[in-house]
Biotite code that builds the C-alpha atoms (Angstrom):
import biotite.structure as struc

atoms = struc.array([
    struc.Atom([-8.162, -5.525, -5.663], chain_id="A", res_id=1, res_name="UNK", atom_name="CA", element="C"),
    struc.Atom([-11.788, -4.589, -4.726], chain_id="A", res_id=2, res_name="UNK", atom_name="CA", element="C"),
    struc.Atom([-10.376, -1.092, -4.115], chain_id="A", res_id=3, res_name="UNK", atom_name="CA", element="C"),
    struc.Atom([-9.144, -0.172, -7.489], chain_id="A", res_id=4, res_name="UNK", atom_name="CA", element="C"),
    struc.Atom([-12.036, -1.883, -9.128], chain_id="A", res_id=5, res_name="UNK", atom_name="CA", element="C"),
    struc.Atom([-14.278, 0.323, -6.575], chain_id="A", res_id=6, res_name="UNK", atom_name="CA", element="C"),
    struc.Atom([-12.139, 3.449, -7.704], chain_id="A", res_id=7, res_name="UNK", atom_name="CA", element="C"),
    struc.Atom([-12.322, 2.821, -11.128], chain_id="A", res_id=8, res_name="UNK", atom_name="CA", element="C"),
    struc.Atom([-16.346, 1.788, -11.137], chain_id="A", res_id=9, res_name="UNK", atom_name="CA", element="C"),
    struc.Atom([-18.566, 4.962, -12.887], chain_id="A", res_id=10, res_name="UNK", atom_name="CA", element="C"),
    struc.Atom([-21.714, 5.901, -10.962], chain_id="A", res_id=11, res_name="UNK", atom_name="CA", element="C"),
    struc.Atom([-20.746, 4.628, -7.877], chain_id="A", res_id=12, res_name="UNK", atom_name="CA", element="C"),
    struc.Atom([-23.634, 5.874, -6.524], chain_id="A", res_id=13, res_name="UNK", atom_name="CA", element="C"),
    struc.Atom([-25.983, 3.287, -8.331], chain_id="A", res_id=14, res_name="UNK", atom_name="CA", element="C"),
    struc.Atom([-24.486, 0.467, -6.563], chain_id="A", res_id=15, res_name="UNK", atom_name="CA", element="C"),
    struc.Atom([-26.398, -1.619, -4.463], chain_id="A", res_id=16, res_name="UNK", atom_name="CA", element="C"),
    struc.Atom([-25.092, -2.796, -1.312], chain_id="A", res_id=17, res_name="UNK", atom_name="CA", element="C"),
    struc.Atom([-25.749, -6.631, -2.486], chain_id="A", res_id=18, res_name="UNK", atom_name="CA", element="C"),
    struc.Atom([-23.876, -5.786, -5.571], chain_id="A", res_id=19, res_name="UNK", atom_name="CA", element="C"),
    struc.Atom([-20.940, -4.522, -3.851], chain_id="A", res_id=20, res_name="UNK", atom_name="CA", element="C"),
    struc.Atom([-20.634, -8.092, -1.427], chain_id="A", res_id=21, res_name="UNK", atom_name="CA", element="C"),
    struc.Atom([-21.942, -10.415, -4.035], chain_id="A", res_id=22, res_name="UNK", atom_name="CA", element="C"),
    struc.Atom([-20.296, -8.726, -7.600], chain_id="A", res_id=23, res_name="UNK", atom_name="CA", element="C"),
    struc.Atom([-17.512, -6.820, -6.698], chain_id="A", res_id=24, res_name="UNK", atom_name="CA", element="C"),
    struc.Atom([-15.920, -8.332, -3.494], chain_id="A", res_id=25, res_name="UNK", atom_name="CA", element="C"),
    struc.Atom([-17.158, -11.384, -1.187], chain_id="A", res_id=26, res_name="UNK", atom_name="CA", element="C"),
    struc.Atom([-14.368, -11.716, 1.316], chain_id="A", res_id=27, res_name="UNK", atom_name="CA", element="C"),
    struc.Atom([-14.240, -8.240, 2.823], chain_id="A", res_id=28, res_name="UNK", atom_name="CA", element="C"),
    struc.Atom([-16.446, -7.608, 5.936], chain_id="A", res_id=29, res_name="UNK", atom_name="CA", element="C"),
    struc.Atom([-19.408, -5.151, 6.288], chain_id="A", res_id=30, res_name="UNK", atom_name="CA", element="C"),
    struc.Atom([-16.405, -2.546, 8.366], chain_id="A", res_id=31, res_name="UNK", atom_name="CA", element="C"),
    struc.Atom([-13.779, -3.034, 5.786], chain_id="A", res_id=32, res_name="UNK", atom_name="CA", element="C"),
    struc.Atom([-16.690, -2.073, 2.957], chain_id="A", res_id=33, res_name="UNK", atom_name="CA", element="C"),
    struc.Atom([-17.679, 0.755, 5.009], chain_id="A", res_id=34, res_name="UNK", atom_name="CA", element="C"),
    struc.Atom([-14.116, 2.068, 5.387], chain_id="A", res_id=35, res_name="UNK", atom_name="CA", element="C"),
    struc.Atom([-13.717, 1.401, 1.509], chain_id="A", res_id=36, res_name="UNK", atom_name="CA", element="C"),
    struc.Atom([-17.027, 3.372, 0.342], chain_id="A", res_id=37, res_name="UNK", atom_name="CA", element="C"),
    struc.Atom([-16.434, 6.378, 3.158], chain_id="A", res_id=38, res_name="UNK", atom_name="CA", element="C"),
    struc.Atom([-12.463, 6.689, 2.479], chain_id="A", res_id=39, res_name="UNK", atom_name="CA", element="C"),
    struc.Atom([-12.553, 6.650, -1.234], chain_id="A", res_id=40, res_name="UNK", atom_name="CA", element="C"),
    struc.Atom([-14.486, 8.599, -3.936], chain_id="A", res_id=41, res_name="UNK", atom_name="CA", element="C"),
    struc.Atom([-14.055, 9.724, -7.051], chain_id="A", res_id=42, res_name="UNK", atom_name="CA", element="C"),
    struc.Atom([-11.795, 12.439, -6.984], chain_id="A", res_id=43, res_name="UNK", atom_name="CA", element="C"),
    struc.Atom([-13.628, 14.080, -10.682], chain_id="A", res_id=44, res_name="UNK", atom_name="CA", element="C"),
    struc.Atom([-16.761, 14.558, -8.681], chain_id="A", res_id=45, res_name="UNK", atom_name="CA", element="C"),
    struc.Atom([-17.049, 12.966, -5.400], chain_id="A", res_id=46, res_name="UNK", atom_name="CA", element="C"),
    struc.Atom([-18.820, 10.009, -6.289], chain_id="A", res_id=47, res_name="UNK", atom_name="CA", element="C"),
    struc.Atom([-19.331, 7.368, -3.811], chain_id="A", res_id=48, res_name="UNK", atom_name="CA", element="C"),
    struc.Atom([-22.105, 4.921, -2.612], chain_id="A", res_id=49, res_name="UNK", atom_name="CA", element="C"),
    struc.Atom([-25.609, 5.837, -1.861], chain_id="A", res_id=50, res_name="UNK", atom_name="CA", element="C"),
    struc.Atom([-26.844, 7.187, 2.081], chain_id="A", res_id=51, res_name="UNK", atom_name="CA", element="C"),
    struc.Atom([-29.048, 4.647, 2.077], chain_id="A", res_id=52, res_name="UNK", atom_name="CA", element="C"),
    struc.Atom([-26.031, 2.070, 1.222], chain_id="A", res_id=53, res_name="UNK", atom_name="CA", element="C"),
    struc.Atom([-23.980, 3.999, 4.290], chain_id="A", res_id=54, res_name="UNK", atom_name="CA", element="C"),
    struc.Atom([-27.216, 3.466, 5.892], chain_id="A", res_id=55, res_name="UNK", atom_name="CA", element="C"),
    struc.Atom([-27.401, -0.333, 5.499], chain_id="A", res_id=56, res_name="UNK", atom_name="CA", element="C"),
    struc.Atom([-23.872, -1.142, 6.264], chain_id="A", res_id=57, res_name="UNK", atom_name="CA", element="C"),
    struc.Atom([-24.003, 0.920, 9.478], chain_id="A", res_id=58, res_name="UNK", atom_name="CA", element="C"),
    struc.Atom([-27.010, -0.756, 10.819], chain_id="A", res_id=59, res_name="UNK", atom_name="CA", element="C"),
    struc.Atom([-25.534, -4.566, 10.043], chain_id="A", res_id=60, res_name="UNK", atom_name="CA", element="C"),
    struc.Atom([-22.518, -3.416, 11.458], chain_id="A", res_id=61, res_name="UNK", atom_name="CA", element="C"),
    struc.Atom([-24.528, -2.610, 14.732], chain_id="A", res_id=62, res_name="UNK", atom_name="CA", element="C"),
    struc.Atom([-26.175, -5.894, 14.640], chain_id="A", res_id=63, res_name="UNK", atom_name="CA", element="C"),
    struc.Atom([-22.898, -7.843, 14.099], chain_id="A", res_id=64, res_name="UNK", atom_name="CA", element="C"),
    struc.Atom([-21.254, -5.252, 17.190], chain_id="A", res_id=65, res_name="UNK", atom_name="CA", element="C"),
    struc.Atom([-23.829, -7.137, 19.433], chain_id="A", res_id=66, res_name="UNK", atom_name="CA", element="C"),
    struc.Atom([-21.862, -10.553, 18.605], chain_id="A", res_id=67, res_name="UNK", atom_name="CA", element="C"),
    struc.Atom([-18.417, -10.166, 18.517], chain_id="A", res_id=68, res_name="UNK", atom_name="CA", element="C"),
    struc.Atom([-16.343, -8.914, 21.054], chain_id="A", res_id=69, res_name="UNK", atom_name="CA", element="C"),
    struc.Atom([-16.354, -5.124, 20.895], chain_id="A", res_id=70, res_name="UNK", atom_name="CA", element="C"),
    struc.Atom([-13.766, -4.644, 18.392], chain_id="A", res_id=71, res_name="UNK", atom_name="CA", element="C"),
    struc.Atom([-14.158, -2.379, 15.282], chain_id="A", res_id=72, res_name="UNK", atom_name="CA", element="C"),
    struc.Atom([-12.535, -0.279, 12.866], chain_id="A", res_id=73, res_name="UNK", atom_name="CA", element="C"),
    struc.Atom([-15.153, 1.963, 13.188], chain_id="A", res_id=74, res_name="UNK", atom_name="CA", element="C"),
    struc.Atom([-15.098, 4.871, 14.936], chain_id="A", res_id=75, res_name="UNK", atom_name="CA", element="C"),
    struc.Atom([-18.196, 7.521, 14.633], chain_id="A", res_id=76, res_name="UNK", atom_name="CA", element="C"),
    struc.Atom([-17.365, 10.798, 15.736], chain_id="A", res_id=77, res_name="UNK", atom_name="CA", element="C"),
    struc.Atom([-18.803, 12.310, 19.082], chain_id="A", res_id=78, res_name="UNK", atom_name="CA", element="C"),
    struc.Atom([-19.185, 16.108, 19.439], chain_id="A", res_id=79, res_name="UNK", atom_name="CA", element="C"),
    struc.Atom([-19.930, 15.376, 22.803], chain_id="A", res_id=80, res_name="UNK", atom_name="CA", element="C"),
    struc.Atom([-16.523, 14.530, 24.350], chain_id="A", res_id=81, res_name="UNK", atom_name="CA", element="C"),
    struc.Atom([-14.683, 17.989, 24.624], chain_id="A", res_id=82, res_name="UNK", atom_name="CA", element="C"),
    struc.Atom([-11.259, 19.005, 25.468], chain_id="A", res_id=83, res_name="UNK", atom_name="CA", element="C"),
    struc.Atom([-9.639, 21.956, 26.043], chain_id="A", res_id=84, res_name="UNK", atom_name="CA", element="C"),
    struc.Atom([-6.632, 22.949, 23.983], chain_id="A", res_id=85, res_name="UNK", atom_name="CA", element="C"),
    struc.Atom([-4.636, 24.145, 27.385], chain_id="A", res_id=86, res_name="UNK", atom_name="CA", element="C"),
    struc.Atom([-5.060, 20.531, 28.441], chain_id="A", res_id=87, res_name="UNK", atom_name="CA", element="C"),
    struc.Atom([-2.914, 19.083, 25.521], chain_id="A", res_id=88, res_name="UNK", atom_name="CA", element="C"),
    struc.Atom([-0.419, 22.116, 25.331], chain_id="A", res_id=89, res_name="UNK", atom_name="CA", element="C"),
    struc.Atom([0.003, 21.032, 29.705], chain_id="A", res_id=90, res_name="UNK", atom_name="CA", element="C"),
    struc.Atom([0.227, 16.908, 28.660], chain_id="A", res_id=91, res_name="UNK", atom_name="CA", element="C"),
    struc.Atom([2.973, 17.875, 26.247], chain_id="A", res_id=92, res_name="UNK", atom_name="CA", element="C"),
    struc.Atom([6.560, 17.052, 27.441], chain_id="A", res_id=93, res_name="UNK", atom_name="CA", element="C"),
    struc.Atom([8.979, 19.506, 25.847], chain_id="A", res_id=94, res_name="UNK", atom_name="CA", element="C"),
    struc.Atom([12.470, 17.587, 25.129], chain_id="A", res_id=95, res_name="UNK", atom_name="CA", element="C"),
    struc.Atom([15.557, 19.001, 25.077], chain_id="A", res_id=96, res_name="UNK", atom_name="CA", element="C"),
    struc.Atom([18.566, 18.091, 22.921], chain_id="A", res_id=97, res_name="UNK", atom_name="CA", element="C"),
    struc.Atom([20.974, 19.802, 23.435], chain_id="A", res_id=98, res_name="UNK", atom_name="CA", element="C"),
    struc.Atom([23.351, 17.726, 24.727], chain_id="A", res_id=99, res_name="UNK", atom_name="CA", element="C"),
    struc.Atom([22.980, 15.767, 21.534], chain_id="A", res_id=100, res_name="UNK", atom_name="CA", element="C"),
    struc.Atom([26.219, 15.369, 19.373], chain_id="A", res_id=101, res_name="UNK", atom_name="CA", element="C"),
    struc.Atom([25.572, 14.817, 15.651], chain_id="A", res_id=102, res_name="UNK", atom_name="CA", element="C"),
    struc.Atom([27.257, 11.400, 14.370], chain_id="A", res_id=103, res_name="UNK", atom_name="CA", element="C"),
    struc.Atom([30.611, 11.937, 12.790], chain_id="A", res_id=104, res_name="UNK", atom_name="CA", element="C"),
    struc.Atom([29.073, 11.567, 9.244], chain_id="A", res_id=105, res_name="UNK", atom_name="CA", element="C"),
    struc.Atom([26.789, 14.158, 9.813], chain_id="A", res_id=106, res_name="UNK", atom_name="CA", element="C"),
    struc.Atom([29.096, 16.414, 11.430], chain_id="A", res_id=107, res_name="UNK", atom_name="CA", element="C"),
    struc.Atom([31.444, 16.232, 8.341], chain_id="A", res_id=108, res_name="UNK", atom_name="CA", element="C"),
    struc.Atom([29.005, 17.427, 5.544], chain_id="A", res_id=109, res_name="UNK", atom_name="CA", element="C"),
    struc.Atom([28.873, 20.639, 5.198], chain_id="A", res_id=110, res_name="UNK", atom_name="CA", element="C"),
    struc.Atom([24.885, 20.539, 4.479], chain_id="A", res_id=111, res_name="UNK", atom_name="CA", element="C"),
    struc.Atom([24.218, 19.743, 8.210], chain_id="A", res_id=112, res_name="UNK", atom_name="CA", element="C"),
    struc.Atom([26.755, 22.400, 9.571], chain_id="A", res_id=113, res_name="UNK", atom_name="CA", element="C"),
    struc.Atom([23.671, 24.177, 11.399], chain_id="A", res_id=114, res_name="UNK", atom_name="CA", element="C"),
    struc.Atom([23.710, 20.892, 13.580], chain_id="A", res_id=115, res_name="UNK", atom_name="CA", element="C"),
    struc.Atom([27.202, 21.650, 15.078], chain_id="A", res_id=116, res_name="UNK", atom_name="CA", element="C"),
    struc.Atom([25.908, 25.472, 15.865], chain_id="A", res_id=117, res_name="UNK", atom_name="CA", element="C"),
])
């Protein structure tokens, strides 16, 4: 419910943070707001909550990370971990089906001929 009524709210970006936990919403946590305000804006004009709302909700989050058990939806992004593209085109197994018989149904309809080829 609190995301349609955050979808549908005008000016999103005048929203406090206490109005969003207190008005709108008191049983989500500070992560699932976060996810909420980041994931969805208004499509019209990209209107979403404050920085300094983001701001807020990042740094409880990081005071809450210090007393639970590790576990968040949360994931920043970090430029710093690289890969190469020649390391996942090397993990990839190719698979091979063609030993693979289409099921009789299949096989009968003339639509999925190109599976008997």
């Amino acid at each position: 419910m609190f995301v349609i009524a955050f979808q549908v709210m005008p000016e999103k970006s005048k929203i406090s943070y206490d109005e969003i936990t207190n008005n709108l919403c008191t049983v989500l946590s500070v992560q699932q707001f976060y996810e909420v305000c980041t994931l969805y804006s208004d499509d019209n004009n990209g209107d979403t909550v404050s920085a300094d709302v983001i701001s807020q909700m990042k740094l409880l989050m990081t005071d809450d990370s210090e007393d639970d058990d590790g576990s968040s939806v949360l994931l920043d992004e970090d430029s710093s971990i690289t890969f190469l593209v020649e390391d996942i085109t090397t993990s990839m197994k190719v698979e091979e089906f063609t030993d693979v018989k289409p099921s009789a149904e299949l096989a009968e309809n003339p639509d999925f001929q190109f599976l008997l080829e």
